[in-house]
C-alpha positions as CSV (number, residue, x, y, z in Angstrom):
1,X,20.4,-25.1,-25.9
2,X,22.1,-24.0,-22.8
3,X,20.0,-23.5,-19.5
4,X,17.7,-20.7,-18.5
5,X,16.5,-19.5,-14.9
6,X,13.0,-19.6,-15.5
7,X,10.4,-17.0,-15.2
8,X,6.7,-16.2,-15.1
9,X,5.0,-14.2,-17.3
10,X,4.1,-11.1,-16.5
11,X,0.6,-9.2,-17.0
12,X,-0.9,-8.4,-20.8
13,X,1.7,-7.0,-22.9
14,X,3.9,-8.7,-25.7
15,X,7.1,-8.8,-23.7
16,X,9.6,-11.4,-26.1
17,X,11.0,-10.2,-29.6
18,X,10.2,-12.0,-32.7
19,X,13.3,-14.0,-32.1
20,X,12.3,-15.8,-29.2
21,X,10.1,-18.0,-31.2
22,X,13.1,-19.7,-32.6
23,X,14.7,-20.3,-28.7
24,X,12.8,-23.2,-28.1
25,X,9.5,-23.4,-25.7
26,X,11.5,-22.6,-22.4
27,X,11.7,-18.9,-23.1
28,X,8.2,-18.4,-24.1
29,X,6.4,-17.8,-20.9
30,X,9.9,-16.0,-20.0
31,X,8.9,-12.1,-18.0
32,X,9.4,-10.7,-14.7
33,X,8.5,-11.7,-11.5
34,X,6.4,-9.9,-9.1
35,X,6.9,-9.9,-5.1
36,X,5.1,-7.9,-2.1
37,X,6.1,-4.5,-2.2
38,X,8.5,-4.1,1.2
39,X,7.1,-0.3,2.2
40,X,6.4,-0.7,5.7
41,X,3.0,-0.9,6.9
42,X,1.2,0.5,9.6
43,X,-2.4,1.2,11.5
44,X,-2.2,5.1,12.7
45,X,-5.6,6.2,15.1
46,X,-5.6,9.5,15.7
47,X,-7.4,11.0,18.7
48,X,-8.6,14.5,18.6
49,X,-10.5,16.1,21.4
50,X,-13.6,18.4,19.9
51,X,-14.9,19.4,23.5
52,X,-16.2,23.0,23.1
53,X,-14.0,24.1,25.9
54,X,-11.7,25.6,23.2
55,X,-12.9,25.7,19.6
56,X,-9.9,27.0,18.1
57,X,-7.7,24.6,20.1
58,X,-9.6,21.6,18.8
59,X,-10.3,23.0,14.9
60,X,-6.3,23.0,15.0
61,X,-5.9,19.7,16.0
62,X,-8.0,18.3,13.8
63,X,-6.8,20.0,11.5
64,X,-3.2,18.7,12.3
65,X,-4.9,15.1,12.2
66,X,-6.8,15.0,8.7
67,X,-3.7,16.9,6.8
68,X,-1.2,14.3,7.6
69,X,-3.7,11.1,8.0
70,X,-4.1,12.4,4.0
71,X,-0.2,12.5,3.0
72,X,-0.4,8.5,4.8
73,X,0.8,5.6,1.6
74,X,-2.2,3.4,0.9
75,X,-0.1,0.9,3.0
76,X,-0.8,2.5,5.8
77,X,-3.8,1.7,7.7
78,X,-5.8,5.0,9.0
79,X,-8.5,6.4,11.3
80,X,-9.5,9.2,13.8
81,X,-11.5,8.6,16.7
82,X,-13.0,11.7,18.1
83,X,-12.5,12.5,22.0
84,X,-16.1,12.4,24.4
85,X,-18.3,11.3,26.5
86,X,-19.3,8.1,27.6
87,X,-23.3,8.2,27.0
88,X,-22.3,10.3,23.2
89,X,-19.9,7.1,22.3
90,X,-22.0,5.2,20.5
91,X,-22.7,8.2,17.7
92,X,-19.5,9.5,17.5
93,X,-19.2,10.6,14.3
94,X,-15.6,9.0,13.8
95,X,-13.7,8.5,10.6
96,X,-14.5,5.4,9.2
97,X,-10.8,2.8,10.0
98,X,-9.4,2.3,6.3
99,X,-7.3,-0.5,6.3
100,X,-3.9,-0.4,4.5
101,X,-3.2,-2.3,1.4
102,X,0.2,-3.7,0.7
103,X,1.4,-3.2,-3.2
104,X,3.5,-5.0,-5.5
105,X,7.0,-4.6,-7.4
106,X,8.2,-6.0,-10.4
107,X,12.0,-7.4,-11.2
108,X,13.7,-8.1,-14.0
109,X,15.0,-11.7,-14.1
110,X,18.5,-13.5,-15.5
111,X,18.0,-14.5,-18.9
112,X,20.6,-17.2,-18.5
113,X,21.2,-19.2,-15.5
114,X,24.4,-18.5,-13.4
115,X,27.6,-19.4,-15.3
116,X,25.7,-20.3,-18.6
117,X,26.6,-18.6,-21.5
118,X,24.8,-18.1,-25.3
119,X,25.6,-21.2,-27.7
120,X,25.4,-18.8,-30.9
121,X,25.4,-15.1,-32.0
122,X,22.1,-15.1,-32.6
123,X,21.4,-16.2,-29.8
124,X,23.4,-13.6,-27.8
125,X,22.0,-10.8,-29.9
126,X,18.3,-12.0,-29.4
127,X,18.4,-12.8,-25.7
128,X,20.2,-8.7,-25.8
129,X,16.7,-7.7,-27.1
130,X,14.9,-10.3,-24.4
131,X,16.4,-8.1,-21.7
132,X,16.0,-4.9,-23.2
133,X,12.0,-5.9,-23.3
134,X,11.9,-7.4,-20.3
135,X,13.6,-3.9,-18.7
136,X,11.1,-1.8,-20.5
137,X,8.1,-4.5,-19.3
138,X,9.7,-3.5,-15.3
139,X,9.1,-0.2,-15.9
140,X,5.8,0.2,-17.5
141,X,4.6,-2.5,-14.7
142,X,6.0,-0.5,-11.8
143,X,5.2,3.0,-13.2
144,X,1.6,1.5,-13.8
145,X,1.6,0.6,-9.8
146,X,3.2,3.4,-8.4
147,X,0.2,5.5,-10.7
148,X,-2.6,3.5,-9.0
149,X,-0.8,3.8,-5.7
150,X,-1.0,7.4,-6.2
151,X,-4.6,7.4,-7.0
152,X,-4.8,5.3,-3.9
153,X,-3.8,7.8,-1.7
154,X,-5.4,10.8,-3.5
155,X,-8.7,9.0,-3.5
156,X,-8.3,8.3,0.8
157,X,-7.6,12.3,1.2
158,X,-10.4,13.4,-0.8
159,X,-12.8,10.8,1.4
160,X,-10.5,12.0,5.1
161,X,-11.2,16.0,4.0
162,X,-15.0,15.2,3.0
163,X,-14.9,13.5,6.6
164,X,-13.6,16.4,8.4
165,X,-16.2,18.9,7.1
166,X,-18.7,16.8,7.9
167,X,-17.6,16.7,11.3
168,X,-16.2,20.2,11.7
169,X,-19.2,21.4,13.6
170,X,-19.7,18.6,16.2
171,X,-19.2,19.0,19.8
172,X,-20.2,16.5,22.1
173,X,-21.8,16.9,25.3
174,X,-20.8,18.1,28.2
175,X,-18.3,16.2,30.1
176,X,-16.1,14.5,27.6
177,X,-13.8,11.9,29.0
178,X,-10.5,10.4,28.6
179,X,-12.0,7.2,29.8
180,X,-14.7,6.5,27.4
181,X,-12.1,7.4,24.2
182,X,-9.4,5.1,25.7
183,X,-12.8,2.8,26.2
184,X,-13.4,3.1,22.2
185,X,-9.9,1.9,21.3
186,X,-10.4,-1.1,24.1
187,X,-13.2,-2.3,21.5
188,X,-10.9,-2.3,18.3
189,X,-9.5,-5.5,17.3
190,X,-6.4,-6.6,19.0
191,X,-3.6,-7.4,17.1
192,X,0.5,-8.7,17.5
193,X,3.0,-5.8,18.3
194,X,5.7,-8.6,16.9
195,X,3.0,-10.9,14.7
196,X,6.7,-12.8,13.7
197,X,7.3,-13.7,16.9
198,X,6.4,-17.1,18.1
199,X,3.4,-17.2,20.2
200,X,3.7,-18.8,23.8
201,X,0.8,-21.5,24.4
């Protein structure tokens, strides 16, 4: 039996043909692998000022704000802090920070190792129908995570608009400040512009 690259399984699903049975034990865990998905992720805070000096102004901006924080992939980490005063800060009706969640693609993988080659015809024509399997397995796999993905993001927008007419009527107090809201992002959690880069002790 020549050498195969070996695999791991994928998730529920019959993935081999019949013929595989008769390839020996090597190919019957064979499936495709699975690896981080490599959208880019990312934290976005909005800031929107709902000072009652102009009502229209501020509907509009957060307006702006909630209609693309809703269009956001779930890999992207999301909130909106609202603009005002120092003594108001603490019940700030803010969007609640959702973090983002990283996803997951599947690959199909060599049937054979580099440079091997089938020792029969029937084994050429049934590792033919491995592949063919294994590419439909990709698809259904992917499709099924790009679906959830989808309902991801659909299920953040309903929450973001449900946020945003809950808030639409708030105004804080007189005297909103650029200070305290640049105080409220002071109090989030720090974290590495370059989190690769080697940290200096």
């Amino acid at each position: 039996m020549v050498a195969v690259r070996p695999a791991a399984r994928g998730p529920a699903g019959r993935l081999a043909p019949p013929c595989i049975a008769r390839l020996g034990k090597t190919y019957a865990a064979f499936g495709p692998t699975s690896a981080p998905d490599e959208r880019p992720a990312r934290n976005l805070l909005f800031g929107v000022d709902r000072s009652g000096s102009n009502h229209e102004l501020a509907d509009a901006q957060l307006d702006a704000a909630v209609a693309y924080a809703a269009t956001l992939g779930p890999e992207s980490g999301v909130g909106v802090l609202l603009i005002t005063d120092r003594s108001d800060r603490s019940t700030t009706p803010d969007m609640p920070f959702e973090p983002g969640e990283s996803g997951t693609r599947w690959t199909a993988e060599p049937v054979l190792c580099d440079g091997c080659k089938p020792d029969s015809l029937f084994q050429q024509k049934c590792l033919e129908q491995l592949e063919v399997a294994q590419s439909r397995r990709v698809g259904e796999l992917n499709a099924g995570e790009d679906a959830r993905r989808t309902r991801l993001q659909e299920e953040r927008a309903v929450r973001i608009h449900g946020w945003r007419d809950q808030v639409a009527g708030y105004t804080p107090k007189p005297g909103t400040s650029l200070l305290a809201f640049f105080t409220k992002l002071a109090d989030l959690p720090r974290s590495a512009a370059s989190p690769s880069a080697p940290q200096s002790s």
